[in-house]
N, C-alpha and C positions, 0 to 999 in steps of 0.2 A: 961784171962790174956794173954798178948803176950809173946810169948816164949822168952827167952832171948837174945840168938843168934838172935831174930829181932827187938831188940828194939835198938830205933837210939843213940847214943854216948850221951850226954849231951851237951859237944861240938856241935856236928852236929845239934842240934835240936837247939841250940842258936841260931846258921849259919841261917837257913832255916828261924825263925822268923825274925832276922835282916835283910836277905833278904826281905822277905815278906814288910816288914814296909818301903827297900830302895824303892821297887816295887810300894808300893801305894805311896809314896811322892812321887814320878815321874810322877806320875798318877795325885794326886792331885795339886801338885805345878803349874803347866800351868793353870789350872781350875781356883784356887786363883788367879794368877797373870791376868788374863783375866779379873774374875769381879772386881779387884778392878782397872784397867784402866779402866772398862767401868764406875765403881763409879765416878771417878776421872774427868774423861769427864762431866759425866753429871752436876758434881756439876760445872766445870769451865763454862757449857754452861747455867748453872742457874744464876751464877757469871753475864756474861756479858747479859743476859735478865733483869737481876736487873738494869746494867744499862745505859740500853735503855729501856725504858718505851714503852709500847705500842703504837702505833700512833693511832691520833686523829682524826678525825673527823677534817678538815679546819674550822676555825670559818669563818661566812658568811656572808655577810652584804646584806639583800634581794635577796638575792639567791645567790650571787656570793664571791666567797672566797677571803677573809681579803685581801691577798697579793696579786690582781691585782689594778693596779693605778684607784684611783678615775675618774679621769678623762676618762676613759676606760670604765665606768659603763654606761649601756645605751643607747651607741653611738648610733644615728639614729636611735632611738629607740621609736616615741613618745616624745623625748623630748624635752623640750619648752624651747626655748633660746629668750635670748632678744638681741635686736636693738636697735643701738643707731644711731647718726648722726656719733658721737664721738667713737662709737664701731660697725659696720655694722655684725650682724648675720648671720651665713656661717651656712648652714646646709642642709641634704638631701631634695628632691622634698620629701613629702607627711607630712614633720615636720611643728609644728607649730613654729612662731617667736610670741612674743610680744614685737611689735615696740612701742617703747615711746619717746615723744618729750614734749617741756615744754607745749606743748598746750593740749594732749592728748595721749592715748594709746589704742593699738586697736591688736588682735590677728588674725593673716594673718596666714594664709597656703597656697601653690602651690603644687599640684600632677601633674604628667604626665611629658614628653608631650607620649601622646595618637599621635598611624602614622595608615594611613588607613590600610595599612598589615605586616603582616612579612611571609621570606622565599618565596617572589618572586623571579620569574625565573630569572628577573632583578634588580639588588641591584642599586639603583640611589644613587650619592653620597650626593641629600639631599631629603628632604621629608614634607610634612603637618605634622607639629606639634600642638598640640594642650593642654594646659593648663588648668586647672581647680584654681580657686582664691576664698579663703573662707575667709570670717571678720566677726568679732564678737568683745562680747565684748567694743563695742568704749565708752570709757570715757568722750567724746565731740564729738562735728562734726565735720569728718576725710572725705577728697577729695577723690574720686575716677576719675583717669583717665586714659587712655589706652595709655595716652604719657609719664605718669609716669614709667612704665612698659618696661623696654628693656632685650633685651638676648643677651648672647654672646657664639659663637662655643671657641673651644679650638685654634683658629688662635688671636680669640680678636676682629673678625667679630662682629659688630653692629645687632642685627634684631629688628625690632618693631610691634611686632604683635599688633593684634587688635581684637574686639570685631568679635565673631561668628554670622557671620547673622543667622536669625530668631531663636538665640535664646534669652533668658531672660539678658538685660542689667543691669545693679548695679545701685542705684542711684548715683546723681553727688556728691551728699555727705551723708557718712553712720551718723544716728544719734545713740544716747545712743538705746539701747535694738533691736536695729533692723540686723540682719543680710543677708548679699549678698555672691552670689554665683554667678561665671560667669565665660565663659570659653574665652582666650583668642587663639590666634594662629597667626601661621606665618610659611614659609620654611624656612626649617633649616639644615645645611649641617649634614650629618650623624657623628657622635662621640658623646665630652665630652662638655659640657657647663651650662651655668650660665640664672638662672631667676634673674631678678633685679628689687626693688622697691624704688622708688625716690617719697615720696611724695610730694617733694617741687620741682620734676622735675629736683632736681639736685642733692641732698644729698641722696647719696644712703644709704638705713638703712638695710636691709637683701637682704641676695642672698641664692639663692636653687640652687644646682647641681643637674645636669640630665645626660642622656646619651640618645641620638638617636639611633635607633636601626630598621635596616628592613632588618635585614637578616632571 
């Protein structure tokens, strides 16, 4: 038993638990008010992830995402344009055209031009070009001729190349199932320019852009 003279007042012993209890609510109340702002956060930050949805995946159309212009798909890629008298097809050296007329249609390609070097010590400002000419395809018998056949540099310069001695000539006219291959050439000033096919010698139906190059 504690002695009398030391036992605390009733009073006093109130005092000490009310302190005690101001002591831990001081203690506690920071603690409370902490996690329920961090509650409060997280639920506002679940808020707005509700609504923004997660992103997607771009929807694709053969590889390429919905939202670039059709017209963009493919470019110089392999792809087959048509010719007309009425509509002349514009497209890279190595693309196929299919040129059509009321008589026939026939699938033409031009690659190159191929120059004998590049990164000589001297850059001439033109050079041997040379052309590769593929057909196929012909619907009827379609002309071949080398006067059909003009280029143009990026001035609007005329060239008229011509058949590659010794090597394999096209016939004068391609028939259904048979296909030609022949290279054509000429100098040609170094830069930007145009293959051109006329096969009425005047009505041009496709052109191929090229670039000379012997740097």
């Amino acid at each position: 038993m504690i002695p009398l003279h030391r036992r605390a007042a009733p009073g006093r012993v109130r005092a000490i638990t009310a302190g005690a209890r101001s002591g831990h609510v001081r203690f506690v109340l920071p603690l409370l008010i902490t996690a329920l702002i961090t509650a409060l956060i997280g639920v506002l930050a679940g808020c707005g992830a509700g609504a923004k949805p997660a992103a997607r995946p771009a929807a694709t159309v053969g590889g390429y995402p919905s939202f670039l212009p059709k017209d963009a798909l493919n470019y110089h890629s392999d792809t087959v344009l048509t010719g007309t008298v009425q509509r002349p097809a514009l497209t890279s050296q190595g693309d196929g055209v299919q040129v059509k007329t009321p008589q026939w249609s026939v699938l033409v390609t031009v690659s190159g031009p191929q120059v004998p070097g590049e990164g000589l010590p001297y850059q001439a400002t033109a050079t041997t070009c040379t052309w590769v000419v593929t057909m196929s395809g012909a619907t009827a018998p379609v002309p071949i001729s080398t006067a059909d056949f003009t280029a143009i540099d990026d001035e609007n310069y005329v060239y008229r190349p011509g058949f590659v001695p010794g090597q394999p000539t096209p016939p004068a006219v391609l028939r259904p199932g048979q296909k030609a291959s022949f290279e054509l050439r000429a100098v040609e000033a170094v830069g930007e320019g145009l293959m051109r096919w006329a096969p009425d010698g005047r009505n041009i139906v496709a052109k191929w852009d090229f670039v000379v190059e012997n740097d």
